[in-house]
Backbone bond lengths (Angstrom), bond angles and torsions (degrees), N, CA, C in turn:
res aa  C-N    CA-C-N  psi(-1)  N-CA   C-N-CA  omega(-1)  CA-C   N-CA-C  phi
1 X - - - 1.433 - - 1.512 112.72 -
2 X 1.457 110.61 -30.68 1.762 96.04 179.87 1.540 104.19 -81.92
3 X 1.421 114.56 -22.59 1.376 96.25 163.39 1.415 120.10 -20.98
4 X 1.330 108.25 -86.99 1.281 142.86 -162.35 1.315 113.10 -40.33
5 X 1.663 109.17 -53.83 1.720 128.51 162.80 1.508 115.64 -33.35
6 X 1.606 95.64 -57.29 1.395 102.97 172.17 1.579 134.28 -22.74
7 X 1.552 62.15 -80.43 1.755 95.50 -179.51 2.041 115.71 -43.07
8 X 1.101 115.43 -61.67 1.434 144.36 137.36 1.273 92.31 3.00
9 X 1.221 112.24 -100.70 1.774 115.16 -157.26 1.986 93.16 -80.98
10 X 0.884 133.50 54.15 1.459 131.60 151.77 1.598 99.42 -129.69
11 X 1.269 117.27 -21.77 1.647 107.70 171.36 1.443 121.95 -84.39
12 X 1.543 103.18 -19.67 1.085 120.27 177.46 1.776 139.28 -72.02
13 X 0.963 121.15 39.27 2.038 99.65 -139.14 1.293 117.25 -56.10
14 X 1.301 117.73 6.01 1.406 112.19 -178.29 1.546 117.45 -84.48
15 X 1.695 98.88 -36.84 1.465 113.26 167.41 1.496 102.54 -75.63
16 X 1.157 143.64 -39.21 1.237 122.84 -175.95 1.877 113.40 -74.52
17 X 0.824 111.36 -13.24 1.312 122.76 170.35 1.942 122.75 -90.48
18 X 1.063 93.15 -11.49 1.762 113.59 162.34 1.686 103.24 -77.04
19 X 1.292 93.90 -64.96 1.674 118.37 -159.07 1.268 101.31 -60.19
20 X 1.408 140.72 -13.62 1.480 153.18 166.13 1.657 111.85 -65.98
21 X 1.257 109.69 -28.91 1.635 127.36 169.86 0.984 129.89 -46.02
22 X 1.653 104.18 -47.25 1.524 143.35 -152.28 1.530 91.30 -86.13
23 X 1.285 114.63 134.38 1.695 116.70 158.15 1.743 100.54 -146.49
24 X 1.471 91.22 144.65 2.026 93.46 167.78 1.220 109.03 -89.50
25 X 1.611 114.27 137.22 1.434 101.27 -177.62 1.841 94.41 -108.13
26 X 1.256 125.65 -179.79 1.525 139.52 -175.34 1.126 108.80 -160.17
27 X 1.658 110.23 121.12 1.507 117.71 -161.48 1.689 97.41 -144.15
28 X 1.534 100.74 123.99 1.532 88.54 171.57 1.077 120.80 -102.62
29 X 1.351 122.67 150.80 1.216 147.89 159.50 1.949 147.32 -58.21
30 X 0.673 133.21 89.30 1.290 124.53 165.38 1.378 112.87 -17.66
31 X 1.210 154.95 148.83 1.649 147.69 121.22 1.273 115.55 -68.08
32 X 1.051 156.97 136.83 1.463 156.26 -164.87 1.782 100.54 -101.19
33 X 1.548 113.16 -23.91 1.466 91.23 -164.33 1.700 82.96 -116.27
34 X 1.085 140.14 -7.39 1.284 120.84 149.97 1.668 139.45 -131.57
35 X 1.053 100.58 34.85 1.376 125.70 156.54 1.914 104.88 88.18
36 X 1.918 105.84 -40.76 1.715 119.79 156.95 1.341 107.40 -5.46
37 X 1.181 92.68 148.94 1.893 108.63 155.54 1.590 106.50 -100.91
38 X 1.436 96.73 153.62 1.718 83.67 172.33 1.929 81.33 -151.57
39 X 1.116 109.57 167.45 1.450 129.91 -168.86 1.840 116.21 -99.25
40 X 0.911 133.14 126.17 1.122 133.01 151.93 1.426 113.36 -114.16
41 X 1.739 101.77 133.86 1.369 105.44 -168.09 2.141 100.19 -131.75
42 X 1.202 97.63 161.04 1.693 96.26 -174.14 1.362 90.50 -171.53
43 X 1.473 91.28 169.20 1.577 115.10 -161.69 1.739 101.44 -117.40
44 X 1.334 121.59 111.27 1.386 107.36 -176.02 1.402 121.47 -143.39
45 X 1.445 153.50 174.66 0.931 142.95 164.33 1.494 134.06 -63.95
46 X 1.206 124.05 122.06 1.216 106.76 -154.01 2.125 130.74 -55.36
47 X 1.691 94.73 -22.60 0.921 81.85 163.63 1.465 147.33 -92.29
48 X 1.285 114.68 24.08 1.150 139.05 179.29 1.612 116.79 -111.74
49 X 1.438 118.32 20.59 1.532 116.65 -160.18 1.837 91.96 -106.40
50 X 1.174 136.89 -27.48 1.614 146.16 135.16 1.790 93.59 -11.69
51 X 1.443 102.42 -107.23 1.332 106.79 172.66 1.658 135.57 1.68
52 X 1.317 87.97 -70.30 1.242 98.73 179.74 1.663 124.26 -66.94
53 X 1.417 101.13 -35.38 1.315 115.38 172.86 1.408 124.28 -44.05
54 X 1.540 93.06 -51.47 1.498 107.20 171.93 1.126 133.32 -62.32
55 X 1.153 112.85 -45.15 1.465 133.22 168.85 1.284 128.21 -79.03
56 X 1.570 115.68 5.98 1.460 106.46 -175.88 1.969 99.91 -99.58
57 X 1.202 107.78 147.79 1.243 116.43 -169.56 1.703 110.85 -132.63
C-alpha cells in the first residue's frame, strides 16, 4: 500500500507539495510508575510541532 501512496503524490504536485508540511515529531517521555522512557510519536503539521512540544506530557 505505500507503494501505491507513493506513487500518488509523485503524479500529483499539489499533494506532494502538501506532504512537504507534514513532519513526525518523537518526544520522550518519562513513565511515572517506572521511572523508563517510552516514546510518543505523531504525524503533524509542521507548524504546530512548537505546540505540541510543549504540551506533550
Amino acid at each position: 500500500m505505500a507503494k501505491a501512496a507513493k506513487t500518488a503524490i509523485k503524479k500529483d504536485p499539489k499533494l506532494a507539495a502538501e506532504a512537504k508540511n507534514y513532519t513526525k515529531v518523537i518526544k520522550a517521555v518519562r513513565s511515572p510508575k517506572t521511572g523508563s522512557y517510552t516514546f510518543k510519536e505523531t504525524i503533524m503539521h509542521k507548524d504546530k510541532v512548537k505546540d505540541y512540544l510543549a504540551n506533550v506530557k
